[in-house]
N, CA and C atoms as an extended XYZ file, in Angstrom:
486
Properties=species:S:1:pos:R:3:atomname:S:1:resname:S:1:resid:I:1 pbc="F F F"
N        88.615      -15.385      -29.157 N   UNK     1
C        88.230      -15.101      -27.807 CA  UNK     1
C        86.807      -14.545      -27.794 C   UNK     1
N        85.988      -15.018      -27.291 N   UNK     2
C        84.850      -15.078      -26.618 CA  UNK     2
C        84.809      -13.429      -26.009 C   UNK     2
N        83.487      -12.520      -25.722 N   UNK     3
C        83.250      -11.628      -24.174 CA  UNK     3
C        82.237      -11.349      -24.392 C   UNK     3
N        81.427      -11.929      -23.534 N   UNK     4
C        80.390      -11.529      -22.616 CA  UNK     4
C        79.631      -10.309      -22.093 C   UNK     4
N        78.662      -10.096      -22.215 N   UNK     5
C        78.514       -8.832      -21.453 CA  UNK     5
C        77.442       -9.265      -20.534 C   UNK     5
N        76.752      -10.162      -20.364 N   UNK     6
C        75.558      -10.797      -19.605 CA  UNK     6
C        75.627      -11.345      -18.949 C   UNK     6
N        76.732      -11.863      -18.298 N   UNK     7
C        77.379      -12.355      -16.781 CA  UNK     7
C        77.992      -11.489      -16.564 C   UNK     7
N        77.723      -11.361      -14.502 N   UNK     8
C        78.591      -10.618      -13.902 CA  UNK     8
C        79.586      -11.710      -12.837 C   UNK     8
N        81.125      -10.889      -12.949 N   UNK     9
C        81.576      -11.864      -12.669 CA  UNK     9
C        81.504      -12.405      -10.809 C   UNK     9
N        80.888      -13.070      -10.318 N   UNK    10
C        80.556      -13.744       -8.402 CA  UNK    10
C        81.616      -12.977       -8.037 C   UNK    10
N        82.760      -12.856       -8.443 N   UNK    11
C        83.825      -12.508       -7.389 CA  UNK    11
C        84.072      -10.613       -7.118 C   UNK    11
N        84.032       -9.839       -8.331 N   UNK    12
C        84.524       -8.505       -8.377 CA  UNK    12
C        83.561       -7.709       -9.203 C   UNK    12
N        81.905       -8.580       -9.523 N   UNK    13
C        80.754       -8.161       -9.990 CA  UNK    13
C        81.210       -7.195      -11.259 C   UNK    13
N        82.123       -7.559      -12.294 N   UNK    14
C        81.950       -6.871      -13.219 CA  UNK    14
C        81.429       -8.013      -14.080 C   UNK    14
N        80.979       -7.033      -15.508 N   UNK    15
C        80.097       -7.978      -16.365 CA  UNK    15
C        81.062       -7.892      -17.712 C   UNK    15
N        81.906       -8.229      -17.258 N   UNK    16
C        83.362       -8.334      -19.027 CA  UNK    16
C        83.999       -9.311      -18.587 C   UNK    16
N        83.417      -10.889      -19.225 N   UNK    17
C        83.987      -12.260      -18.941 CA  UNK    17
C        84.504      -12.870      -20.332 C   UNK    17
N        85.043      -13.423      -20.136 N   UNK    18
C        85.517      -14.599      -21.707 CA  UNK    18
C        84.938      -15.664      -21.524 C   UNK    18
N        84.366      -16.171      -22.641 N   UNK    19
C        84.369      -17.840      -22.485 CA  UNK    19
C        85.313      -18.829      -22.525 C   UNK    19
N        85.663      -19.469      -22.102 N   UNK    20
C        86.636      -20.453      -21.865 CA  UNK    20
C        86.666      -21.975      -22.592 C   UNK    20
N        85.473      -22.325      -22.037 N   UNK    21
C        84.902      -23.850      -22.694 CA  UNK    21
C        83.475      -23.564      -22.652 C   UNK    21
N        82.932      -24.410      -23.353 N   UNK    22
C        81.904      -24.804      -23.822 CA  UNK    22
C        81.204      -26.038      -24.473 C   UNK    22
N        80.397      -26.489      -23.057 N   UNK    23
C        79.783      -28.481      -23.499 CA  UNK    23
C        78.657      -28.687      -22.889 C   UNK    23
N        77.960      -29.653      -23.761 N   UNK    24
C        76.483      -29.982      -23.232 CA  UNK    24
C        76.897      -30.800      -21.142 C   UNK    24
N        75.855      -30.398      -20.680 N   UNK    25
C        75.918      -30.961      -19.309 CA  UNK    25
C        74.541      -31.658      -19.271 C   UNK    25
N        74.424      -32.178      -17.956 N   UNK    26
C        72.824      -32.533      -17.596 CA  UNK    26
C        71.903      -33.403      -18.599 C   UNK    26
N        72.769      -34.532      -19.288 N   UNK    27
C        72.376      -34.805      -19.994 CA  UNK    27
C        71.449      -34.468      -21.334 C   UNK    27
N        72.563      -33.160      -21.700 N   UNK    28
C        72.179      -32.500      -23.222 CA  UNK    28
C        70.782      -31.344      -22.944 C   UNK    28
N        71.055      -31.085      -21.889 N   UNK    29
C        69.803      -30.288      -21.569 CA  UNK    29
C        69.813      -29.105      -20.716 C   UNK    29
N        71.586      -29.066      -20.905 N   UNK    30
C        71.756      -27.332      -20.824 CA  UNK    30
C        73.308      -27.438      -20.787 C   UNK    30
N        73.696      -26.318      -21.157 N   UNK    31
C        75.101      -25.898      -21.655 CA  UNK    31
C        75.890      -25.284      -20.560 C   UNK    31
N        77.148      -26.049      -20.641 N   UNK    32
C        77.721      -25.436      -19.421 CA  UNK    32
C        78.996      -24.734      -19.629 C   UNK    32
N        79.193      -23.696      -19.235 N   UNK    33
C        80.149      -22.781      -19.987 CA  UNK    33
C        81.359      -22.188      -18.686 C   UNK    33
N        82.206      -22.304      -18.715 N   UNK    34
C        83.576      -22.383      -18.112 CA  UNK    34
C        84.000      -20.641      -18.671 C   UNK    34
N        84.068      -19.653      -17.982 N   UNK    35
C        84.721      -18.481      -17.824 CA  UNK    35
C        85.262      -17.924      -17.322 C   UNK    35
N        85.778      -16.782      -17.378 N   UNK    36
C        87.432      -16.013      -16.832 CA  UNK    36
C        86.602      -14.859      -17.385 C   UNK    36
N        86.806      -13.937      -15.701 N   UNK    37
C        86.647      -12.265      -15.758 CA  UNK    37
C        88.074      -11.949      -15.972 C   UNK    37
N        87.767      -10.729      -16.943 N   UNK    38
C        88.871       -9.864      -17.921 CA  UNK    38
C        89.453       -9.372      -17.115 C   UNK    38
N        88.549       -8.651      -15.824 N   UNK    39
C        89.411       -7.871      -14.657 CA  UNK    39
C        89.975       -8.310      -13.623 C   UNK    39
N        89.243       -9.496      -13.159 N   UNK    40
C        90.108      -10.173      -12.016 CA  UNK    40
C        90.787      -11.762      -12.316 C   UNK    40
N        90.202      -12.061      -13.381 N   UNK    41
C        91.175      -13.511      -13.896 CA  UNK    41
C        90.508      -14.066      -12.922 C   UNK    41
N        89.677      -14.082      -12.488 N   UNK    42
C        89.458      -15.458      -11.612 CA  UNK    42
C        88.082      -16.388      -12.474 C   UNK    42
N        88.034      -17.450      -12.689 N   UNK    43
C        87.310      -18.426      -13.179 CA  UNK    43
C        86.029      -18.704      -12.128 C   UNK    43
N        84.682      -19.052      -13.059 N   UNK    44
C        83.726      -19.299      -12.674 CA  UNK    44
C        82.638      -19.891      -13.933 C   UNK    44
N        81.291      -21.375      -13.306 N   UNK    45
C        80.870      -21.146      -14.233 CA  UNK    45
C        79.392      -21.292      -14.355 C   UNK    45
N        78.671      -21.343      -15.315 N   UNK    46
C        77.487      -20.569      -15.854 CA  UNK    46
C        76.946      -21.870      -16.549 C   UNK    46
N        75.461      -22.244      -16.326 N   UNK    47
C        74.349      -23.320      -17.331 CA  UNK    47
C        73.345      -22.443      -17.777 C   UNK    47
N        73.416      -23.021      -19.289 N   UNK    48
C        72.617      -22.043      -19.985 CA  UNK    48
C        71.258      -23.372      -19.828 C   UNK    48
N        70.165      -22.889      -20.283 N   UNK    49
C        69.410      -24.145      -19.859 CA  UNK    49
C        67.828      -23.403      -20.564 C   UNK    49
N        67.469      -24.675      -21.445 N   UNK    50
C        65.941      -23.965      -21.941 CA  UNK    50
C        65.074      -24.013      -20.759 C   UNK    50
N        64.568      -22.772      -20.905 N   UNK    51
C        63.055      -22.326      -20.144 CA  UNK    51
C        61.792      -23.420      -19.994 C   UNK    51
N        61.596      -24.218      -19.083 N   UNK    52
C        60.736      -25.067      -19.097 CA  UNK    52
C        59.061      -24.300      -18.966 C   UNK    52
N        58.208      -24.555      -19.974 N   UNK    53
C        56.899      -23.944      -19.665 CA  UNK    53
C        56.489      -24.259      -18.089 C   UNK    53
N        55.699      -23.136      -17.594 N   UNK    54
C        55.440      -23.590      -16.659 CA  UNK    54
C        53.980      -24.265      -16.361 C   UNK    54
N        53.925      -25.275      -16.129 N   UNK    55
C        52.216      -26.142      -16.211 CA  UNK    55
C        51.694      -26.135      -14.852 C   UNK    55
N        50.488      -25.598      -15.015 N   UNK    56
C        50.017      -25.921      -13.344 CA  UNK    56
C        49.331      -27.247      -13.609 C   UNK    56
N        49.080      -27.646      -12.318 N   UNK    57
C        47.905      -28.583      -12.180 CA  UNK    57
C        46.511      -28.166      -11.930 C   UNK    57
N        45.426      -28.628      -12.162 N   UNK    58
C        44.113      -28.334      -11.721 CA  UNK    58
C        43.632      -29.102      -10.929 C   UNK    58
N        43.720      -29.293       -9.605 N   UNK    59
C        43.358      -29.744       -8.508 CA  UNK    59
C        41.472      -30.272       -8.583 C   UNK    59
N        40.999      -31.328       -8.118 N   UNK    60
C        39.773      -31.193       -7.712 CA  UNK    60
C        38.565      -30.018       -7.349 C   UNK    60
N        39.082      -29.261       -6.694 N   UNK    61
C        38.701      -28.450       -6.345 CA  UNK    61
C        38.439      -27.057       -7.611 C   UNK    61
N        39.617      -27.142       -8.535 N   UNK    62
C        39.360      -25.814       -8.837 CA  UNK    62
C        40.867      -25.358       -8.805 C   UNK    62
N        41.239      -25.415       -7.762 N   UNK    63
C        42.561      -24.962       -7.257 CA  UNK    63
C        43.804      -24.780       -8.678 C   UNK    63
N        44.657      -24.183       -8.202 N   UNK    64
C        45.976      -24.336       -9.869 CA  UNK    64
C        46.818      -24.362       -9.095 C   UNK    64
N        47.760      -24.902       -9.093 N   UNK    65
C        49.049      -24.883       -8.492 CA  UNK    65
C        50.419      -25.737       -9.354 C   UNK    65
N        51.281      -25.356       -9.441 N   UNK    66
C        52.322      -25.400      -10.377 CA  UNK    66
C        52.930      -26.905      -10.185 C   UNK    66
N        53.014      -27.195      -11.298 N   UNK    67
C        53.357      -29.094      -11.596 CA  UNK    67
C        54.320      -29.521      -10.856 C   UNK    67
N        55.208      -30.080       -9.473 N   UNK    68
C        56.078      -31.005       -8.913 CA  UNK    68
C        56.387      -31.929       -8.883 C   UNK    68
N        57.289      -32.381       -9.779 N   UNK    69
C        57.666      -33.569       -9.731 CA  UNK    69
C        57.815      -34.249       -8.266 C   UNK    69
N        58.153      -33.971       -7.649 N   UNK    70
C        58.458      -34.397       -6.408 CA  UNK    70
C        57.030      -34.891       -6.033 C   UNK    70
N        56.152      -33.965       -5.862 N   UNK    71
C        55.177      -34.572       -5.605 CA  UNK    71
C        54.746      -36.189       -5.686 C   UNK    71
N        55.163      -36.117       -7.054 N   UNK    72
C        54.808      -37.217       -8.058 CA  UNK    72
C        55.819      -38.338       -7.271 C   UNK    72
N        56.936      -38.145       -6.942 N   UNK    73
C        58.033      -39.305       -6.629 CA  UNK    73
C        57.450      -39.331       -5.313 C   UNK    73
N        56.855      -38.595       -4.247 N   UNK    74
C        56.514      -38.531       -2.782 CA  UNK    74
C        55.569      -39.498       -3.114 C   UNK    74
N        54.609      -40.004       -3.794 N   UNK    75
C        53.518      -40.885       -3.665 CA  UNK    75
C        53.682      -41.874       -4.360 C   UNK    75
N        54.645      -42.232       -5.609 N   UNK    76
C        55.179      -42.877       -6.103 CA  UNK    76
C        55.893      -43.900       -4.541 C   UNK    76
N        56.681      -43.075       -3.791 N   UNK    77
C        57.440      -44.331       -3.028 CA  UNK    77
C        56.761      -44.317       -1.851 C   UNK    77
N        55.458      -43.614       -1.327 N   UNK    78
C        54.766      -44.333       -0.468 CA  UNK    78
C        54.178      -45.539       -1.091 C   UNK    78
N        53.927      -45.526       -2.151 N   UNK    79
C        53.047      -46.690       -3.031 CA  UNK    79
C        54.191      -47.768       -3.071 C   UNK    79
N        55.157      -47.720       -3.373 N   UNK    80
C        55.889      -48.635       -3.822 CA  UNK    80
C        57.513      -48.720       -2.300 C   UNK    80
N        56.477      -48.602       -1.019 N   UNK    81
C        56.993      -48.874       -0.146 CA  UNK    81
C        57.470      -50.395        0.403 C   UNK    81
N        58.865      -50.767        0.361 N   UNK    82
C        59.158      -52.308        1.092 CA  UNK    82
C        58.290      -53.270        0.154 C   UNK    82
N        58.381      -52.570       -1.563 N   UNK    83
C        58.264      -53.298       -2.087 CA  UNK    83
C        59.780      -53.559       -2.859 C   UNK    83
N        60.144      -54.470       -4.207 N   UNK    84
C        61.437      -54.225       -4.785 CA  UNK    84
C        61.531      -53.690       -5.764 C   UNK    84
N        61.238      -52.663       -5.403 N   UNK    85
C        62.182      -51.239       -6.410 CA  UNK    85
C        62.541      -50.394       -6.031 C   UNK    85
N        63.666      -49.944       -6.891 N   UNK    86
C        64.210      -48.701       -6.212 CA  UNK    86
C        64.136      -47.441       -7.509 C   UNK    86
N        64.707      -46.537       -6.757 N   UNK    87
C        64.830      -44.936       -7.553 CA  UNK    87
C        65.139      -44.771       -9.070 C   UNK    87
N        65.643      -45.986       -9.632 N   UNK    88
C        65.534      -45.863      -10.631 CA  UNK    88
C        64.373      -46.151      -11.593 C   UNK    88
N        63.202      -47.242      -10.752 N   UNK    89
C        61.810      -47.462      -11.600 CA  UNK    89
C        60.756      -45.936      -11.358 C   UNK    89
N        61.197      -45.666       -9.847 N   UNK    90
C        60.581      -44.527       -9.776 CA  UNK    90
C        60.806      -43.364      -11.045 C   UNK    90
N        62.216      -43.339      -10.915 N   UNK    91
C        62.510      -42.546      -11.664 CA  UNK    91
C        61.495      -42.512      -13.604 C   UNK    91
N        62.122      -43.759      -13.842 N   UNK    92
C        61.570      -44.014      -15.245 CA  UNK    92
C        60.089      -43.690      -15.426 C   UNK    92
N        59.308      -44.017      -14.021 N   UNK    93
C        57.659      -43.822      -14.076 CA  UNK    93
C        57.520      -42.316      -13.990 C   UNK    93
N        58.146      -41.581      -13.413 N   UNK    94
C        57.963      -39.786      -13.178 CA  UNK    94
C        58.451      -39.620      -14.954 C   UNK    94
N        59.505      -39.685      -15.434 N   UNK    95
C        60.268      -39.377      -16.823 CA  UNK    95
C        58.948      -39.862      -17.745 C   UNK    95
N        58.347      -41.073      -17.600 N   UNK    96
C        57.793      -40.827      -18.429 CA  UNK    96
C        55.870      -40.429      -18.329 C   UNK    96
N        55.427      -40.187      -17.319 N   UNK    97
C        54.564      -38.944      -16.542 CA  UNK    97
C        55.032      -37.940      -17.109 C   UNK    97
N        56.115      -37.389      -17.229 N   UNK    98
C        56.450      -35.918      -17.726 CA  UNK    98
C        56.603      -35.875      -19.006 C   UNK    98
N        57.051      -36.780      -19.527 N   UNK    99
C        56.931      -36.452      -21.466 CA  UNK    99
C        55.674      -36.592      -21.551 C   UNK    99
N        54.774      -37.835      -21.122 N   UNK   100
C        53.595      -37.883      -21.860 CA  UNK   100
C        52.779      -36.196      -21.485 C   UNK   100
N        52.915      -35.472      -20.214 N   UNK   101
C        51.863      -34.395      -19.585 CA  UNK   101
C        52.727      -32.856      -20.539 C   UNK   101
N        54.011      -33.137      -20.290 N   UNK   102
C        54.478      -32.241      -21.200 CA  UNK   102
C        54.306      -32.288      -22.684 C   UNK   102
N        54.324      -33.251      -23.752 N   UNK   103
C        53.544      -33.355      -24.892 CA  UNK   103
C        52.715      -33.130      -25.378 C   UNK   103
N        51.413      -33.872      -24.353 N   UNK   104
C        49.947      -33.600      -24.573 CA  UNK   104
C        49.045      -31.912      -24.336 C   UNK   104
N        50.344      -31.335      -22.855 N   UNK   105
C        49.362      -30.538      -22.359 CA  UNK   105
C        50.493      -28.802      -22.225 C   UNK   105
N        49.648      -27.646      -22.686 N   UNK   106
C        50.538      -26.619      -22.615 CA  UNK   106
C        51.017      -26.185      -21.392 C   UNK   106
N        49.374      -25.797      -20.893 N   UNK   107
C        49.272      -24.725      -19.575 CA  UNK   107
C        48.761      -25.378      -18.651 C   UNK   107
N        48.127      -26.393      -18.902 N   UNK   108
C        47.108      -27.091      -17.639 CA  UNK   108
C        47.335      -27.990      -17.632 C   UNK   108
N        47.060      -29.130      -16.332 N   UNK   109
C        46.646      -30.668      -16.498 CA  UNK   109
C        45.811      -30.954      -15.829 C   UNK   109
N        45.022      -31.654      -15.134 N   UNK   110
C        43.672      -32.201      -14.595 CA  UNK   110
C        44.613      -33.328      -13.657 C   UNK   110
N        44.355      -33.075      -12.637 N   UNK   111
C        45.139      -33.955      -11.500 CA  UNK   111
C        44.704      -35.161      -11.547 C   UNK   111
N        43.500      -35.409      -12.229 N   UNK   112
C        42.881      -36.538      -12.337 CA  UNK   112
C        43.568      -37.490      -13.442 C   UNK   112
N        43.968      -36.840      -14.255 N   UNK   113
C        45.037      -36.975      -15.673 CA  UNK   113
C        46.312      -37.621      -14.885 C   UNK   113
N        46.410      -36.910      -13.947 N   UNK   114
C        48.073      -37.041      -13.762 CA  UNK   114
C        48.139      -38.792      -12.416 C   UNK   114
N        47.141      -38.562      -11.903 N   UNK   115
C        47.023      -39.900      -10.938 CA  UNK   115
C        46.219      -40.928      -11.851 C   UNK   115
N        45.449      -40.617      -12.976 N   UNK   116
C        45.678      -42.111      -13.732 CA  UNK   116
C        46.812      -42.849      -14.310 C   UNK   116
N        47.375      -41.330      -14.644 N   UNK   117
C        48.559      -42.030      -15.520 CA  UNK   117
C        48.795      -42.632      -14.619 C   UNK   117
N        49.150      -42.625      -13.416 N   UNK   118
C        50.684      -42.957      -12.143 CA  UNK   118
C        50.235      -44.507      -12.199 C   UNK   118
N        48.522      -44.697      -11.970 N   UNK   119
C        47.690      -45.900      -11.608 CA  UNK   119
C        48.391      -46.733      -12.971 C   UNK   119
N        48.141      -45.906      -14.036 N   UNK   120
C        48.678      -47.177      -14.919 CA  UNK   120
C        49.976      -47.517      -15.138 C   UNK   120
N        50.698      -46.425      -14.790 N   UNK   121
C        52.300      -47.445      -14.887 CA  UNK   121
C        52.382      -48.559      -13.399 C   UNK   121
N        51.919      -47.712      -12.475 N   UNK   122
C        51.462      -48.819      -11.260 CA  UNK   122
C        51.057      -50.150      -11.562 C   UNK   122
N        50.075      -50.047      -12.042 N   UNK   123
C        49.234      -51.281      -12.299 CA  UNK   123
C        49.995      -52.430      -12.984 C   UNK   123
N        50.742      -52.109      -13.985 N   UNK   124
C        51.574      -52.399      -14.852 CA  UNK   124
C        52.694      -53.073      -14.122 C   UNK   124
N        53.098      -52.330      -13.171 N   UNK   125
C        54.713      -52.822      -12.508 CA  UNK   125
C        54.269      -53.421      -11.657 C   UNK   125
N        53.445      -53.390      -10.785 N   UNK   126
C        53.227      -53.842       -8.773 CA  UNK   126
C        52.134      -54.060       -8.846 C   UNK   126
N        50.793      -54.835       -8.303 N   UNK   127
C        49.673      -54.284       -8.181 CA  UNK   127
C        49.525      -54.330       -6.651 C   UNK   127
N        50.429      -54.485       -5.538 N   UNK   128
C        50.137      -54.743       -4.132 CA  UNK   128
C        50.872      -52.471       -4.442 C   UNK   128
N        51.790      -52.347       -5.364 N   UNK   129
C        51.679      -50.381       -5.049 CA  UNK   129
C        50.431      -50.025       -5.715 C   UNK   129
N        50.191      -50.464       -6.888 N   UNK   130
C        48.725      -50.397       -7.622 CA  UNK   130
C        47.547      -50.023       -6.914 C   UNK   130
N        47.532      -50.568       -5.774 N   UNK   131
C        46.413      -50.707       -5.107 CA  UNK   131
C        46.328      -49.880       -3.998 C   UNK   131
N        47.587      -49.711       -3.218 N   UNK   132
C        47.980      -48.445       -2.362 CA  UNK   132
C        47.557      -47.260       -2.549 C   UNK   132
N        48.522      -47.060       -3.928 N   UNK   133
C        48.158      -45.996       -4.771 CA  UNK   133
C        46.558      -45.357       -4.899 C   UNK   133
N        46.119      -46.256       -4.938 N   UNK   134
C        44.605      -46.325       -5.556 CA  UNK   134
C        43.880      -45.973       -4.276 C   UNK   134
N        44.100      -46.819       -2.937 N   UNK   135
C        43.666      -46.471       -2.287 CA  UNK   135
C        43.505      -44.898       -1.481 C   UNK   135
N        44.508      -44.362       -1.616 N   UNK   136
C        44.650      -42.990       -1.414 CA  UNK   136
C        44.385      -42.041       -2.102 C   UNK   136
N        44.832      -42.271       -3.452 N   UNK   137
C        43.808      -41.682       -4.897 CA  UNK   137
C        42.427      -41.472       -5.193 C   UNK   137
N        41.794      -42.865       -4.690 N   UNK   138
C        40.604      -42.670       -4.888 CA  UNK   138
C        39.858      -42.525       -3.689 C   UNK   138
N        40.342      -42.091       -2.597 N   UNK   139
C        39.682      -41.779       -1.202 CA  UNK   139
C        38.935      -43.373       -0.905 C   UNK   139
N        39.590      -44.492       -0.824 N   UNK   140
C        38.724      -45.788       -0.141 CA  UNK   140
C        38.312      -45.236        1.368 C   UNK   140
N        36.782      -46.012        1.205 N   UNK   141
C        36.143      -45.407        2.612 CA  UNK   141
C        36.045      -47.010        3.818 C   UNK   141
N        36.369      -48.263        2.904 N   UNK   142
C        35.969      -49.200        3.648 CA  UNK   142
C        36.545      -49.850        2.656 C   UNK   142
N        36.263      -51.406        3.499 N   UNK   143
C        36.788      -52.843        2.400 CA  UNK   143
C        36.376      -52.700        1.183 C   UNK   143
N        34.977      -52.487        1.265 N   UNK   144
C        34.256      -53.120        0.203 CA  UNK   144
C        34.754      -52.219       -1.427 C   UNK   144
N        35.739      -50.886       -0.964 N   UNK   145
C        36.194      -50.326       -1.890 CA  UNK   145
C        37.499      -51.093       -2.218 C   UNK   145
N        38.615      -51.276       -1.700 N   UNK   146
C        39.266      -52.220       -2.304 CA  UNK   146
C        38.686      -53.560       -2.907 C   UNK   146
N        37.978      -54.547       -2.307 N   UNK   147
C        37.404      -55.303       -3.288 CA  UNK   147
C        37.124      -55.225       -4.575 C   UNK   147
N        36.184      -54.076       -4.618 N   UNK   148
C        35.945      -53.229       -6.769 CA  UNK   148
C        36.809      -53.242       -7.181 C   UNK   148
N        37.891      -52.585       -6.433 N   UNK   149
C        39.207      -52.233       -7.000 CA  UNK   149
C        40.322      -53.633       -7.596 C   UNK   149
N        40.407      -54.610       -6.390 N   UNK   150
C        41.401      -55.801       -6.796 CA  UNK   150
C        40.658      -56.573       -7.638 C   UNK   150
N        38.797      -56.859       -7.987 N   UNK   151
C        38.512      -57.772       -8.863 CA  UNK   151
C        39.067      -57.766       -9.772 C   UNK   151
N        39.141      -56.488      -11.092 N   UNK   152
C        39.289      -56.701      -12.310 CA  UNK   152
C        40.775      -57.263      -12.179 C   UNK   152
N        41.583      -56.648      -11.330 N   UNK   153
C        42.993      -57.845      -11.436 CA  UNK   153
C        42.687      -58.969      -11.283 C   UNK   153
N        42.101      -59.532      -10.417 N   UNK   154
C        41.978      -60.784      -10.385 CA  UNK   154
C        41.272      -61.468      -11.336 C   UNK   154
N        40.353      -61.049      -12.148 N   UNK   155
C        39.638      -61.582      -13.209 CA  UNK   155
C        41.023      -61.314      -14.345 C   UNK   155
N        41.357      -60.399      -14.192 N   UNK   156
C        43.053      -60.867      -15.703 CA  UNK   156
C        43.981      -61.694      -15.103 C   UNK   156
N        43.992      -61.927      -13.792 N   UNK   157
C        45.164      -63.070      -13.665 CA  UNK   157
C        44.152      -64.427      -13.818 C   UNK   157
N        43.079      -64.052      -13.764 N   UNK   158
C        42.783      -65.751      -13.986 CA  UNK   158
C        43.025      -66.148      -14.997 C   UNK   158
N        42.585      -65.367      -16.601 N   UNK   159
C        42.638      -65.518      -17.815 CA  UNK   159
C        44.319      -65.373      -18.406 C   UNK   159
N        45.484      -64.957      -17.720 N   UNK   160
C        46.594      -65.067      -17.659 CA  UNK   160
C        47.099      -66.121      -17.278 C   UNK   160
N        48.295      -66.854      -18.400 N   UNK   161
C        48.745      -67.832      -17.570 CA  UNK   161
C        50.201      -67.471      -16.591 C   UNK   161
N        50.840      -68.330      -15.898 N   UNK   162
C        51.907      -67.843      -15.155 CA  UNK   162
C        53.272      -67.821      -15.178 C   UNK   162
């Protein structure tokens, strides 16, 4: 038998629990633990879960503000609006945005870092979100900025066959 002293128990706030069970959850990325307070028997339960560093971003400006994924999926599916994909490509393009920024980088990232990457898994999957993307990314002021932008695709689909 298992006891605790570092949970208190939700129901009768004492901190003398047993453990009960114990198994990976969340896909192996935090522990989920099934317990019973000593004093009131009533069951409740608890994810143990590693401490994610916390990374800001470095904004254009200067600015720091703390890394959101969400963010990342909010412009991800304006870009890849009433096109065909769904939440799961999104998904895979944020997952792997976050290993590569979490790998490379401790405390910081350069926002500029973080919207190329997006451009190149973009570019890669869609180029009608590619270009969305881009357009809002890179502040287009007129046509003649998308034009710069769609040549070099169009100069690799020529040299591509179909």
């Amino acid at each position: 038998m298992l006891y605790s002293t570092l949970m208190r128990c939700p129901y009768c706030r004492v901190d003398n629990d047993k453990v009960i069970d114990s198994r990976a959850g969340q896909d192996g990325f935090a522990i989920r633990r099934r317990r019973e307070c000593v004093r009131c028997a009533r069951r409740f339960t608890t994810y143990e879960r590693v401490e994610e560093p916390i990374l800001s971003v470095v904004k254009k400006a200067g600015i720091r503000e703390p890394f959101d994924r969400e963010k990342l999926k909010s412009g991800l599916q304006k870009a890849l609006w009433k096109r065909p994909f769904g939440e799961d490509q999104i998904e895979a393009i944020i997952a792997a945005v976050e290993n590569d920024v979490f790998t490379t980088f401790e405390t910081e990232v350069d926002s500029a870092y973080l919207g190329n990457m997006l451009m190149q898994q973009l570019r890669q999957l869609d180029q009608v979100a590619y270009v969305r993307f881009a357009s809002v990314y890179r502040q287009f002021q007129d046509i003649r900025d998308f034009v710069q932008e769609v040549q070099p695709i169009l100069a690799e689909a020529k040299h591509t066959p179909k």
